[in-house]
Every structure is written in C-alpha cells, then in structure tokens.
Biopython code that builds the backbone (N, CA, C, O; Angstrom):
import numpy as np
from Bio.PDB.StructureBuilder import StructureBuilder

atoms = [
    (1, "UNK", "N", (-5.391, -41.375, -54.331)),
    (1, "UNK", "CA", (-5.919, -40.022, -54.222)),
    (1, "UNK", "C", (-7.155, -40.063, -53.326)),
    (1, "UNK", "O", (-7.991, -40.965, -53.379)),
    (2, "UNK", "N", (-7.205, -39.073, -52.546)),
    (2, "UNK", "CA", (-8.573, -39.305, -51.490)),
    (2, "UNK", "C", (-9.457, -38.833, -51.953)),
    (2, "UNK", "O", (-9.227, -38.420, -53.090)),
    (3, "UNK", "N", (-10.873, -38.609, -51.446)),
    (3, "UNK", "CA", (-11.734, -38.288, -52.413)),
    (3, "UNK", "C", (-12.003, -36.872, -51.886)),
    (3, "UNK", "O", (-12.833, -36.124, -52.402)),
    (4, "UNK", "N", (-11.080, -36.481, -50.588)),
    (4, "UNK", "CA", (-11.496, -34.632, -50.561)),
    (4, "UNK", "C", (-10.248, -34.184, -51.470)),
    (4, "UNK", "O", (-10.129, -33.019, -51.090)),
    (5, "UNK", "N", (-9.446, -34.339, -52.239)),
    (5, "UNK", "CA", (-8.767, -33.903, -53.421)),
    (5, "UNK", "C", (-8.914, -33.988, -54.492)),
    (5, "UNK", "O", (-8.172, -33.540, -55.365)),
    (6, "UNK", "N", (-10.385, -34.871, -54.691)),
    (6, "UNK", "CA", (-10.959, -34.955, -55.765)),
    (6, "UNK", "C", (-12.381, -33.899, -55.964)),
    (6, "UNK", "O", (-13.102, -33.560, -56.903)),
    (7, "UNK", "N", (-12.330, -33.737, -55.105)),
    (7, "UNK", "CA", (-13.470, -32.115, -54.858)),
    (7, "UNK", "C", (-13.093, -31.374, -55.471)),
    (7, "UNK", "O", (-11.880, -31.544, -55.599)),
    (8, "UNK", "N", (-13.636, -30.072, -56.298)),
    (8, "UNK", "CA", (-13.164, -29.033, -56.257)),
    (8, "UNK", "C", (-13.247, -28.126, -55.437)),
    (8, "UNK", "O", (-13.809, -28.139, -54.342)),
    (9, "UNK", "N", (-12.527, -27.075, -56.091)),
    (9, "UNK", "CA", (-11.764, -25.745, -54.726)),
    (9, "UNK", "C", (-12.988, -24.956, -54.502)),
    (9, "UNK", "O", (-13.022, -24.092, -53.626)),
    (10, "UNK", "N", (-14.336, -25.313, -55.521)),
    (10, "UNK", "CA", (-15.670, -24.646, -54.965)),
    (10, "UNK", "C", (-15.853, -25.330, -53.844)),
    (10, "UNK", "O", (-16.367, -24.601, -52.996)),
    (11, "UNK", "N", (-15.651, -26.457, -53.448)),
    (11, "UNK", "CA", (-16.368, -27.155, -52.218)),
    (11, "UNK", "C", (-15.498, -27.483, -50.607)),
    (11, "UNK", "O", (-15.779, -28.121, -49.593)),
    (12, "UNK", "N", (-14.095, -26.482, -51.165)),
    (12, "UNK", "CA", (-13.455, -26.514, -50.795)),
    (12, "UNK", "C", (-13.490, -25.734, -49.369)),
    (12, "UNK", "O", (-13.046, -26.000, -48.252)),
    (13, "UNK", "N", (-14.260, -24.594, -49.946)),
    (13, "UNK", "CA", (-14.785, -23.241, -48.908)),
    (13, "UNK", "C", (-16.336, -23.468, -48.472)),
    (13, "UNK", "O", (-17.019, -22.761, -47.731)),
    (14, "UNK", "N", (-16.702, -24.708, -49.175)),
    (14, "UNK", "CA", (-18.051, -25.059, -49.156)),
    (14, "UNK", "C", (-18.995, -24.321, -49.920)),
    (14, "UNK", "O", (-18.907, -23.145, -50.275)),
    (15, "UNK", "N", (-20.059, -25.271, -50.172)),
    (15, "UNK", "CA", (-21.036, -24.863, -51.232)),
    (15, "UNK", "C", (-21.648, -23.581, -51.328)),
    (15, "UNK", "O", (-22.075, -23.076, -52.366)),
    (16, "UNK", "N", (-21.669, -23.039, -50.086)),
    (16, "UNK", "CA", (-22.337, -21.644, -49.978)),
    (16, "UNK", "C", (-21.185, -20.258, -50.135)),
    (16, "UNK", "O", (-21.696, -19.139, -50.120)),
    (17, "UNK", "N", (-20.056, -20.335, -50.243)),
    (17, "UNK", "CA", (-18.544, -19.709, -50.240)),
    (17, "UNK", "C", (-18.120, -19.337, -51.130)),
    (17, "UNK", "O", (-18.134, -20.230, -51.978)),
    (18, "UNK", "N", (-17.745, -18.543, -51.452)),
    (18, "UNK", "CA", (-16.762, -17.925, -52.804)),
    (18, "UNK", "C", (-15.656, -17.031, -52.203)),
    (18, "UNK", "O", (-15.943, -16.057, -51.507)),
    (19, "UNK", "N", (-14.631, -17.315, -52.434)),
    (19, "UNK", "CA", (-13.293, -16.371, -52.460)),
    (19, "UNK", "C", (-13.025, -15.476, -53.795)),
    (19, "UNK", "O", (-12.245, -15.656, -54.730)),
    (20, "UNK", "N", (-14.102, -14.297, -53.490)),
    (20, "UNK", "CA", (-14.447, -13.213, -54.617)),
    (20, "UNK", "C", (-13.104, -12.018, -54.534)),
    (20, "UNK", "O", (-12.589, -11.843, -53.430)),
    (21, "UNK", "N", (-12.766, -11.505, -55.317)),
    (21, "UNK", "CA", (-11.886, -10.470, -55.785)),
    (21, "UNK", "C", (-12.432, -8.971, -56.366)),
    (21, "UNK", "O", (-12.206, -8.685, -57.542)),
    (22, "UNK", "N", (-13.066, -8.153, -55.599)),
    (22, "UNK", "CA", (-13.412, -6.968, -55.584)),
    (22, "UNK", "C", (-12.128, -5.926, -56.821)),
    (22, "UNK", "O", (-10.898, -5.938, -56.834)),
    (23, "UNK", "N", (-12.784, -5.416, -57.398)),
    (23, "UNK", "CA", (-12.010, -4.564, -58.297)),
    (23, "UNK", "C", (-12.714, -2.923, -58.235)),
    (23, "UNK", "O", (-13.944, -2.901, -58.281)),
    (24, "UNK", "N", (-12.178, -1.923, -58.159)),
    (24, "UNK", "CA", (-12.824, -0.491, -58.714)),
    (24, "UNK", "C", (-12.485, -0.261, -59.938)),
    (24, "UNK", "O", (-11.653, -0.837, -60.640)),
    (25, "UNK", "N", (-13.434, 0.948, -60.247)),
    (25, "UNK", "CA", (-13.450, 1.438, -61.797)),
    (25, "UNK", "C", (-12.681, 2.232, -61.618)),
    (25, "UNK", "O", (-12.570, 2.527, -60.429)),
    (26, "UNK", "N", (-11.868, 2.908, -62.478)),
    (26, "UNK", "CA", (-10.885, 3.687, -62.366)),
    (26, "UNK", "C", (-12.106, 4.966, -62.810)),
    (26, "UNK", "O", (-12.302, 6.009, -62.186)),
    (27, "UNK", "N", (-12.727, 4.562, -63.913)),
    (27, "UNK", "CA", (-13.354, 5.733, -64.353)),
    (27, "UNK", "C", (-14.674, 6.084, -64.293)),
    (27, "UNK", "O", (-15.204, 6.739, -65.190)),
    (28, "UNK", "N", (-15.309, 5.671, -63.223)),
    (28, "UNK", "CA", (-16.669, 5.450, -62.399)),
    (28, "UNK", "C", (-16.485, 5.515, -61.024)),
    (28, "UNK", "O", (-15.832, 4.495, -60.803)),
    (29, "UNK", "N", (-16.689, 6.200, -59.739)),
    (29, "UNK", "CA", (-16.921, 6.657, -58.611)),
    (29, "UNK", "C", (-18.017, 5.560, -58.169)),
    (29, "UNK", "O", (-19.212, 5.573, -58.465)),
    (30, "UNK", "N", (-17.378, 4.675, -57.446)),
    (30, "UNK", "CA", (-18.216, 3.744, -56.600)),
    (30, "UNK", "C", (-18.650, 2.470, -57.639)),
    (30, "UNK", "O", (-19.446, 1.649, -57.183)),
    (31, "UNK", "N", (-18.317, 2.348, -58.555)),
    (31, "UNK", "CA", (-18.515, 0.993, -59.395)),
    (31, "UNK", "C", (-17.448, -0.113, -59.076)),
    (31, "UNK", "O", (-16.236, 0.100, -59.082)),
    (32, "UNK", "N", (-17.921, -1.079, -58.853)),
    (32, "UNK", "CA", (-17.230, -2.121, -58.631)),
    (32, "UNK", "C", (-17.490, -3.726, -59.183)),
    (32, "UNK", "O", (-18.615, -4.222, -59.129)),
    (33, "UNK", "N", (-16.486, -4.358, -59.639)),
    (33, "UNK", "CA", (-16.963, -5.748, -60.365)),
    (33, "UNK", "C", (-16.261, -6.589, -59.459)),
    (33, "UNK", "O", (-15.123, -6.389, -59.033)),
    (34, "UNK", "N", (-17.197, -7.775, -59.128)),
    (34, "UNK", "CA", (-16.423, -8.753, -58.046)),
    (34, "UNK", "C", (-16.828, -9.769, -58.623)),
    (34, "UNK", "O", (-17.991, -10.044, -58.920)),
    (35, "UNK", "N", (-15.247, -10.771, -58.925)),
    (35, "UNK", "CA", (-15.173, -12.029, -59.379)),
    (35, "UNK", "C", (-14.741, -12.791, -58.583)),
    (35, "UNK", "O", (-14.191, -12.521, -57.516)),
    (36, "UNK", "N", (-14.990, -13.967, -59.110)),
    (36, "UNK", "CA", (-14.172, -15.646, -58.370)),
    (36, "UNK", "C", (-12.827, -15.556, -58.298)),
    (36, "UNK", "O", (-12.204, -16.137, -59.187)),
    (37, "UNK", "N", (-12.072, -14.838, -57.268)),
    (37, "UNK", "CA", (-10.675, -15.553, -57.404)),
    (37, "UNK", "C", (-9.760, -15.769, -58.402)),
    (37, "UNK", "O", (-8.849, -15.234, -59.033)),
    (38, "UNK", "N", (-10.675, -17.238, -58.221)),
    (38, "UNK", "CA", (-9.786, -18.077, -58.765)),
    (38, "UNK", "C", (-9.553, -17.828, -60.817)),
    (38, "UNK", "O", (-8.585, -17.929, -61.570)),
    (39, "UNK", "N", (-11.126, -17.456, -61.022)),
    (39, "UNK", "CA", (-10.963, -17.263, -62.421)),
    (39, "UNK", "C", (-10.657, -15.753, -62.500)),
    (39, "UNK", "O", (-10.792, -15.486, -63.694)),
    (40, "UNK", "N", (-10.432, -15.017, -62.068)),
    (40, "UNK", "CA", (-10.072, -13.308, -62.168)),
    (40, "UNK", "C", (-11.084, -13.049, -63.044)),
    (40, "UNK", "O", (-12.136, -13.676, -62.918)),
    (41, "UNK", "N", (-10.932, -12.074, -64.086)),
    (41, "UNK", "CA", (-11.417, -11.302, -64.543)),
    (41, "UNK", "C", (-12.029, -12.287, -66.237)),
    (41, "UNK", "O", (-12.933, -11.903, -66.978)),
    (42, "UNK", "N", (-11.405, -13.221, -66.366)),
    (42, "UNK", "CA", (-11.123, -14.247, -67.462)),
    (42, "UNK", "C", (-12.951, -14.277, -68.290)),
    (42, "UNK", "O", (-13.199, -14.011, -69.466)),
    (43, "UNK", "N", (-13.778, -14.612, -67.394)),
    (43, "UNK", "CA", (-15.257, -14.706, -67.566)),
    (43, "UNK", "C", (-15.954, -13.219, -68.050)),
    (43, "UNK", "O", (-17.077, -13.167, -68.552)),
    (44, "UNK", "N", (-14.913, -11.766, -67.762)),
    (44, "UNK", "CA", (-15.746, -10.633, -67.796)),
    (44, "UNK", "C", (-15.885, -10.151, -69.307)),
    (44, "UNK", "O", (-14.864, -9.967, -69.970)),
    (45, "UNK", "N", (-16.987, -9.974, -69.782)),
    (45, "UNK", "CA", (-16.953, -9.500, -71.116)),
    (45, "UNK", "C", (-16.015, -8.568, -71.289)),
    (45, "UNK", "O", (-15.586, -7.902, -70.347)),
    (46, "UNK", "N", (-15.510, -8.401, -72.805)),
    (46, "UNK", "CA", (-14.216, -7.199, -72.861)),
    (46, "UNK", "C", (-15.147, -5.822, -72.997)),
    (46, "UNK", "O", (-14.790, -4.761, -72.484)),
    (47, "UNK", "N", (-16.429, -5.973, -73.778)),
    (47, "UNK", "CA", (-17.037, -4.398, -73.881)),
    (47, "UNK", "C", (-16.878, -4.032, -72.279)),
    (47, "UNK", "O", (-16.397, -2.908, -72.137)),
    (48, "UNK", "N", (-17.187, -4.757, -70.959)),
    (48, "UNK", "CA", (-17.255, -4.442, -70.257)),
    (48, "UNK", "C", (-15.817, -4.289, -69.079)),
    (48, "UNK", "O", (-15.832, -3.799, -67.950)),
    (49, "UNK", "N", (-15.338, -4.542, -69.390)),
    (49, "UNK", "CA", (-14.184, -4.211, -69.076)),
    (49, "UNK", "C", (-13.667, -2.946, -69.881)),
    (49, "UNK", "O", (-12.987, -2.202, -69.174)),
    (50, "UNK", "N", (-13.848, -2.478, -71.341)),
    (50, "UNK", "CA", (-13.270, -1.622, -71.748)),
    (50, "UNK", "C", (-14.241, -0.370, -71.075)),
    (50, "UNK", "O", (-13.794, 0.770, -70.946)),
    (51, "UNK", "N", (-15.522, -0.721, -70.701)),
    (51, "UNK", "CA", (-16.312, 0.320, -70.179)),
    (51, "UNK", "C", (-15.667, 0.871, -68.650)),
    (51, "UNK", "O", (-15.590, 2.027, -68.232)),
    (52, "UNK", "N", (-15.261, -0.361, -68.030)),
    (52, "UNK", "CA", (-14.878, -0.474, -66.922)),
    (52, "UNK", "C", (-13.744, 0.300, -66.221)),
    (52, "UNK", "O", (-13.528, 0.708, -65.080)),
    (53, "UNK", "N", (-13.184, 0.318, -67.289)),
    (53, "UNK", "CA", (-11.014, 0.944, -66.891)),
    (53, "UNK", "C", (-10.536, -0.095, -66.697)),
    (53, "UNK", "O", (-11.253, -1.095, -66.720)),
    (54, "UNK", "N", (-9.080, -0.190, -66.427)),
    (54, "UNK", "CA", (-8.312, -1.252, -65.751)),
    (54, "UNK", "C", (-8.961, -1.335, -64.296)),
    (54, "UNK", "O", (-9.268, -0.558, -63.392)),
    (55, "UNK", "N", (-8.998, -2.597, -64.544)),
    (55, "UNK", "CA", (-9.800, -2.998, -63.002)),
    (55, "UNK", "C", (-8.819, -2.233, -61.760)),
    (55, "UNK", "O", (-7.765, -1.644, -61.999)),
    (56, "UNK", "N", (-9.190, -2.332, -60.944)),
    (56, "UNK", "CA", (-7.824, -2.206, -59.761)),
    (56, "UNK", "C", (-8.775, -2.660, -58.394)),
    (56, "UNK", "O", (-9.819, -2.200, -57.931)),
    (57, "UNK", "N", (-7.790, -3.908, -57.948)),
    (57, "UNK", "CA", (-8.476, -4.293, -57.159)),
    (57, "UNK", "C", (-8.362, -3.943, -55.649)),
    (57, "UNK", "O", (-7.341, -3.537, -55.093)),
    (58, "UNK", "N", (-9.435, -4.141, -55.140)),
    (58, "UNK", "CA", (-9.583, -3.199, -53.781)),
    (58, "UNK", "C", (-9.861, -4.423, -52.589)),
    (58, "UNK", "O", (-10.046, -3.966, -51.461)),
    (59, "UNK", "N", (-9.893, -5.419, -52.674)),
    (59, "UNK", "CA", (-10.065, -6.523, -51.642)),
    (59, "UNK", "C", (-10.539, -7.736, -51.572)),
    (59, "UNK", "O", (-11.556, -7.814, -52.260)),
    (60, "UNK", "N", (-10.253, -8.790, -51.021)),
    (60, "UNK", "CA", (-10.173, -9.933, -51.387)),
    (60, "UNK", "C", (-11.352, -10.443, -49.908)),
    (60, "UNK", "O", (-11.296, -10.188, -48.705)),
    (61, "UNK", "N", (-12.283, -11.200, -50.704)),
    (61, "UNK", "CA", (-13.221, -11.976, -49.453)),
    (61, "UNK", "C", (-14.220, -12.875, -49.447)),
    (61, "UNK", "O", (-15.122, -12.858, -50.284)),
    (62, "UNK", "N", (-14.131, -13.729, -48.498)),
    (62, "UNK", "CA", (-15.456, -15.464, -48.188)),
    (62, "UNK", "C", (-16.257, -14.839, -48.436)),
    (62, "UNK", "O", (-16.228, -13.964, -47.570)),
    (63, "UNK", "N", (-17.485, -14.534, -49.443)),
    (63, "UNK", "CA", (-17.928, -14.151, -49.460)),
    (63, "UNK", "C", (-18.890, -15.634, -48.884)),
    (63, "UNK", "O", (-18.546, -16.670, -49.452)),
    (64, "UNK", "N", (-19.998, -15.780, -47.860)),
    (64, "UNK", "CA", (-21.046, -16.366, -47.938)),
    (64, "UNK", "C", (-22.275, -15.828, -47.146)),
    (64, "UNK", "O", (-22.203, -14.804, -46.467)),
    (65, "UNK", "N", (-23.598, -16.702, -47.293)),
    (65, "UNK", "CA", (-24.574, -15.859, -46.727)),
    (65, "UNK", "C", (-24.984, -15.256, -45.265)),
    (65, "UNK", "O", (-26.042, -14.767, -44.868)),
    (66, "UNK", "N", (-23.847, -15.463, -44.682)),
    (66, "UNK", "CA", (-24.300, -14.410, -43.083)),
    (66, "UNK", "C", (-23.232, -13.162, -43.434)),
    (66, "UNK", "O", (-23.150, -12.324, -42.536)),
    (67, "UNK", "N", (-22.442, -12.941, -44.565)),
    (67, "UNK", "CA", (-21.650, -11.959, -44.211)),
    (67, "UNK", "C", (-22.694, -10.873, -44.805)),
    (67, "UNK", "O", (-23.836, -11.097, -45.206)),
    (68, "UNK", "N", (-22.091, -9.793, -44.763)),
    (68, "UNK", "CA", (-23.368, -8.357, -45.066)),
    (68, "UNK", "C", (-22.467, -7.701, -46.092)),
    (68, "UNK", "O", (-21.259, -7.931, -46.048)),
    (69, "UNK", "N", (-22.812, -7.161, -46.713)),
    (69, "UNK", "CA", (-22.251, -6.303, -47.564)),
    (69, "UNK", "C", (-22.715, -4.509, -48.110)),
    (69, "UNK", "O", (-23.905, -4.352, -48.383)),
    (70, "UNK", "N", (-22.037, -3.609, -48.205)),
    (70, "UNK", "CA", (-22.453, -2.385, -47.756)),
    (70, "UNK", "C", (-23.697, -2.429, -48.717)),
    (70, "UNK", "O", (-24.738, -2.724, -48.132)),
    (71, "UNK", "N", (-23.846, -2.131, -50.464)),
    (71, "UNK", "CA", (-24.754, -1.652, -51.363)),
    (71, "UNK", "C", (-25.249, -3.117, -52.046)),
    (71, "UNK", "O", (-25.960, -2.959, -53.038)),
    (72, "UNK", "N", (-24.978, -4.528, -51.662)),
    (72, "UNK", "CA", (-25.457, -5.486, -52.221)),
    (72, "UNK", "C", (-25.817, -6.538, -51.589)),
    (72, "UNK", "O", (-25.203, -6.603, -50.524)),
    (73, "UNK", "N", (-26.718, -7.629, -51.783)),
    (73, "UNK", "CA", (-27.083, -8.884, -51.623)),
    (73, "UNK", "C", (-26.314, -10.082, -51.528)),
    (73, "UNK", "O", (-26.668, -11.029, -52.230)),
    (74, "UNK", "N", (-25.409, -10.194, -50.845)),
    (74, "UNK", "CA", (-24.669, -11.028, -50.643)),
    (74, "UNK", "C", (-24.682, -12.563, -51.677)),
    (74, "UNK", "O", (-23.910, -13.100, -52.472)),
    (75, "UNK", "N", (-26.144, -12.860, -51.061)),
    (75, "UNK", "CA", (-26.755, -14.099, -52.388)),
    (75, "UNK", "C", (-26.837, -13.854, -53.475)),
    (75, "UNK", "O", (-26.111, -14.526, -54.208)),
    (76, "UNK", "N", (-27.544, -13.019, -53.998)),
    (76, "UNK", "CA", (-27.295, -11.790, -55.206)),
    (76, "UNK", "C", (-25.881, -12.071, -56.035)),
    (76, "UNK", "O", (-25.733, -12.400, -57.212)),
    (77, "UNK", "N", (-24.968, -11.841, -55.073)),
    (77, "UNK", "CA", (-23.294, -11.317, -55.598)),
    (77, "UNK", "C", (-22.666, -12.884, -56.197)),
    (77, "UNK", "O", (-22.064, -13.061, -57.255)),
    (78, "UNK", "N", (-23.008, -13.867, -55.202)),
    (78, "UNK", "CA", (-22.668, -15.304, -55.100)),
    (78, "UNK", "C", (-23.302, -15.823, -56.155)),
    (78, "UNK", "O", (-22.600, -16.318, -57.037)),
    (79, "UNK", "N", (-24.773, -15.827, -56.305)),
    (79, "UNK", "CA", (-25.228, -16.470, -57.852)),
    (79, "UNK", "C", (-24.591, -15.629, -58.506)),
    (79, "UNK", "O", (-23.625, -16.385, -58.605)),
    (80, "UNK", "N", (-24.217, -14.620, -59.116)),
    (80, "UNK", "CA", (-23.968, -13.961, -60.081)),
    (80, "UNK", "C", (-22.688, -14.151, -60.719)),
    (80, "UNK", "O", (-22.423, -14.022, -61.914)),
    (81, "UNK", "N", (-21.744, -14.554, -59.535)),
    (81, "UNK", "CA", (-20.507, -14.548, -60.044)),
    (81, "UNK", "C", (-20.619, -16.532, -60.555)),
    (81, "UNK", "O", (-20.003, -17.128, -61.438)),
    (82, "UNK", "N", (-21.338, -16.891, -59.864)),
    (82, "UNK", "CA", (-21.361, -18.655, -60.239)),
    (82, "UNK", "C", (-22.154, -18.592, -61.778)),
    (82, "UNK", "O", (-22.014, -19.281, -62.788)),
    (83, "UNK", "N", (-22.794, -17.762, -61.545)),
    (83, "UNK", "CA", (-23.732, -18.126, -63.118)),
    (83, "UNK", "C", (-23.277, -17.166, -64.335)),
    (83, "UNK", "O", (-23.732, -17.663, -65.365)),
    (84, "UNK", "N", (-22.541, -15.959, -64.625)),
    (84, "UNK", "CA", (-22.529, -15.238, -65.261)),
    (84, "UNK", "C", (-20.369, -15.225, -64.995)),
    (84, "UNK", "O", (-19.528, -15.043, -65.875)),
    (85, "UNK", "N", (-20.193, -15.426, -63.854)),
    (85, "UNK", "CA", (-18.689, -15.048, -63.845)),
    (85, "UNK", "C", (-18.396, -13.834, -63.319)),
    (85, "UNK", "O", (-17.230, -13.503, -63.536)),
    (86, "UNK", "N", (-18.997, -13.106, -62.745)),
    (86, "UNK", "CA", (-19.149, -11.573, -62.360)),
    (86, "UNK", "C", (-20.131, -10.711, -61.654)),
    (86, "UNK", "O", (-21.126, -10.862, -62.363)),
    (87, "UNK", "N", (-20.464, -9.918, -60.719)),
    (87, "UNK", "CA", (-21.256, -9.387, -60.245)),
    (87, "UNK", "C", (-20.451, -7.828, -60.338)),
    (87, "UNK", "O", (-19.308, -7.491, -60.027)),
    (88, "UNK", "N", (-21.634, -7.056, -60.925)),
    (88, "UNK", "CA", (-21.037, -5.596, -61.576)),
    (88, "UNK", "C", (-22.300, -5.016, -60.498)),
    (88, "UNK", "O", (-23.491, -5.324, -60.523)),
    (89, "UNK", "N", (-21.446, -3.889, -59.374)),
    (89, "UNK", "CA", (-22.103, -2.846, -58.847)),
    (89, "UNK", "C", (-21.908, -1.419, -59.478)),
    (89, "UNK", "O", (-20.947, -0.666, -59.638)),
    (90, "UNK", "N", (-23.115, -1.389, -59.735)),
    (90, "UNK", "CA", (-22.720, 0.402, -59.888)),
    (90, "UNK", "C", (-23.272, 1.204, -58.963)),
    (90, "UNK", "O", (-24.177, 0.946, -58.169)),
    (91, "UNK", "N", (-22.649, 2.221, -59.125)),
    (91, "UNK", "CA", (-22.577, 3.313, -58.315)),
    (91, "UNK", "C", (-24.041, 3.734, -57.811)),
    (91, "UNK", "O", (-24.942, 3.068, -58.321)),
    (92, "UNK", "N", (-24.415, 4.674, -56.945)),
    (92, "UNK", "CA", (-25.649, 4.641, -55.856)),
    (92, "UNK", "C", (-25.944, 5.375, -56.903)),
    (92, "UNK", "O", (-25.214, 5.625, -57.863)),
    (93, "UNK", "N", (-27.426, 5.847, -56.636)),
    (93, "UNK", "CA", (-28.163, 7.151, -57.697)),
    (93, "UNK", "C", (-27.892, 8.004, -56.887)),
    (93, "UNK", "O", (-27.744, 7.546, -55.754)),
    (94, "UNK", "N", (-27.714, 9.444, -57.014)),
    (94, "UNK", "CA", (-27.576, 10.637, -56.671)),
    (94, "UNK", "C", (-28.926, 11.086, -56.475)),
    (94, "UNK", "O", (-29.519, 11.433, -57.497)),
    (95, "UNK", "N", (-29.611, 11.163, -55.255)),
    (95, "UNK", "CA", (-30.841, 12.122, -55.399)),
    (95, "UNK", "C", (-30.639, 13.473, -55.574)),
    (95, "UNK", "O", (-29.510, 13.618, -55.105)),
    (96, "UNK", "N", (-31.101, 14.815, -56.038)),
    (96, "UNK", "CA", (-31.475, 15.817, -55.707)),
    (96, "UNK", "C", (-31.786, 16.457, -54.654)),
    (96, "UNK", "O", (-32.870, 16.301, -54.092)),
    (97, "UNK", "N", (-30.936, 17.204, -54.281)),
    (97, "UNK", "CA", (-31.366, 17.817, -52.637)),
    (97, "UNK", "C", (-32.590, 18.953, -53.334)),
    (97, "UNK", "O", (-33.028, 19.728, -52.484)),
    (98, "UNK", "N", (-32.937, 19.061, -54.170)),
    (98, "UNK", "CA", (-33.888, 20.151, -54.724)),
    (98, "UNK", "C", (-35.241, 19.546, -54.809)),
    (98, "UNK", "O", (-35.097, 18.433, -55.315)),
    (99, "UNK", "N", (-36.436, 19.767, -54.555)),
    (99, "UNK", "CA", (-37.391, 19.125, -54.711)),
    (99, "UNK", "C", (-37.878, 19.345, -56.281)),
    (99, "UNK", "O", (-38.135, 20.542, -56.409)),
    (100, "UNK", "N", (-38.063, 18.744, -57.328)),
    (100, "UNK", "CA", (-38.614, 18.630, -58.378)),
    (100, "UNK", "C", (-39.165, 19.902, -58.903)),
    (100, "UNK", "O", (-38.974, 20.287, -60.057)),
    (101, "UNK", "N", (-39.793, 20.480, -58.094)),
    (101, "UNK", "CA", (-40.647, 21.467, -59.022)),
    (101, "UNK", "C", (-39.881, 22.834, -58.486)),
    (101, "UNK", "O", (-40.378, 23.893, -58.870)),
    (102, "UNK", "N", (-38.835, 22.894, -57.721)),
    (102, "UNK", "CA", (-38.326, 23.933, -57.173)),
    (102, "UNK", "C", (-37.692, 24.932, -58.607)),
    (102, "UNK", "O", (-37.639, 24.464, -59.744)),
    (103, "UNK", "N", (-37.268, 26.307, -58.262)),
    (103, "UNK", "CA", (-36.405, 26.589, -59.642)),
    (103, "UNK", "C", (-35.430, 26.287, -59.799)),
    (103, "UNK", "O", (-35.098, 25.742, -58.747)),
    (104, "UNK", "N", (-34.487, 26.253, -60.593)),
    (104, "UNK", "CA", (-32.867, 26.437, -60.366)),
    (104, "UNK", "C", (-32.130, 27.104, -59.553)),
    (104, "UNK", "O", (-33.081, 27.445, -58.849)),
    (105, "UNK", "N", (-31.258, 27.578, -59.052)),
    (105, "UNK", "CA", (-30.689, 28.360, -57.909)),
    (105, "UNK", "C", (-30.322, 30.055, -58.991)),
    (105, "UNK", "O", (-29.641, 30.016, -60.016)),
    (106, "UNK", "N", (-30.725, 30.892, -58.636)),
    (106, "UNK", "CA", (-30.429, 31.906, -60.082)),
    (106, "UNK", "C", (-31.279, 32.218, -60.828)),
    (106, "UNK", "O", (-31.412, 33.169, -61.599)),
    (107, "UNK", "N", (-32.093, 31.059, -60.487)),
    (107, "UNK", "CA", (-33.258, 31.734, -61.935)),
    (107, "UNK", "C", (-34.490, 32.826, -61.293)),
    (107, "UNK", "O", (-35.310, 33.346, -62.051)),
]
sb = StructureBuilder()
sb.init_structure("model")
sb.init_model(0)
sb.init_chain("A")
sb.init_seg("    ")
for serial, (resi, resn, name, xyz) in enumerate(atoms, 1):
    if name == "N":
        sb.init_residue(resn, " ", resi, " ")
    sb.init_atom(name, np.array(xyz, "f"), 0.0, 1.0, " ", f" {name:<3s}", serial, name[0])
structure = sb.get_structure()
C-alpha cells in the first residue's frame, strides 16, 4: 500500500479544501447549511434539521481560501464544517426602508 492511500480523502484535496455540499431550507428564504460531502448531513443536530426542513441541496464545491463566497467567510465555513460538522447561514437581516422614528404608512 503506498503511503498517498494511506492519507485521508481530507488531504486528498489538501489541507486547506473541503468538498462541501450546500443544502436550502425549504422553510426559510435564503438559509443554507453546508456540509462535508463526504459525511452529508450525518454530524447535523436533528433539532436542527427539524428546524431546518428537508434539506434540499443546491450545489456541490472546493471550497478553499481564495474562493469567495456571496454572504460568508470562506475560512469561517471551512473551520466550521471541520470542527462542528456544519456551517449554518441564515438569511440576511431585512432593513427597513422607513427611518425609525417615521409613522406608519396610514397613520
């Protein structure tokens, strides 16, 4: 046996690499949980998954540190899924197009 088959498939893509598996919430607008591949969803707590919906997954990718990512930290996403099994985005905050002290529209 050689000793690059004695590696694992983390070092496979190299140390900085993950082949992550993007999922949406069915019942959350813009939430998304991205795992390892290789372990799917196996690591995700069930409260959070039952919070979640059936996952449904939306894309598969290297994730490492020169790639960019739209609402997250790339490094961020990579420890998270190595240390916890999962990196959970939620959805953006909604600002107010109303300034704070304005009235209601009607009142």
């Amino acid at each position: 046996m050689t000793q690059h088959s004695n590696q694992s498939s983390r070092h496979e893509l190299g140390e900085h690499r993950l082949l992550c598996e993007i999922y949406r919430s069915p019942r959350k607008d813009e939430m998304y949980l991205y795992v390892d591949k290789r372990q799917g969803l196996a690591d995700v707590p069930e409260p959070l998954l039952k919070q979640f919906g059936s996952p449904q997954s939306v894309m598969t990718l290297i994730l490492h540190p020169e790639r960019s990512l739209a609402r997250a930290n790339v490094t961020d996403v990579i420890s998270a899924i190595r240390e916890q099994g999962f990196y959970l985005q939620m959805p953006p905050k909604v600002e107010s197009v109303l300034p704070p002290s304005s009235p209601a529209p009607g009142a």
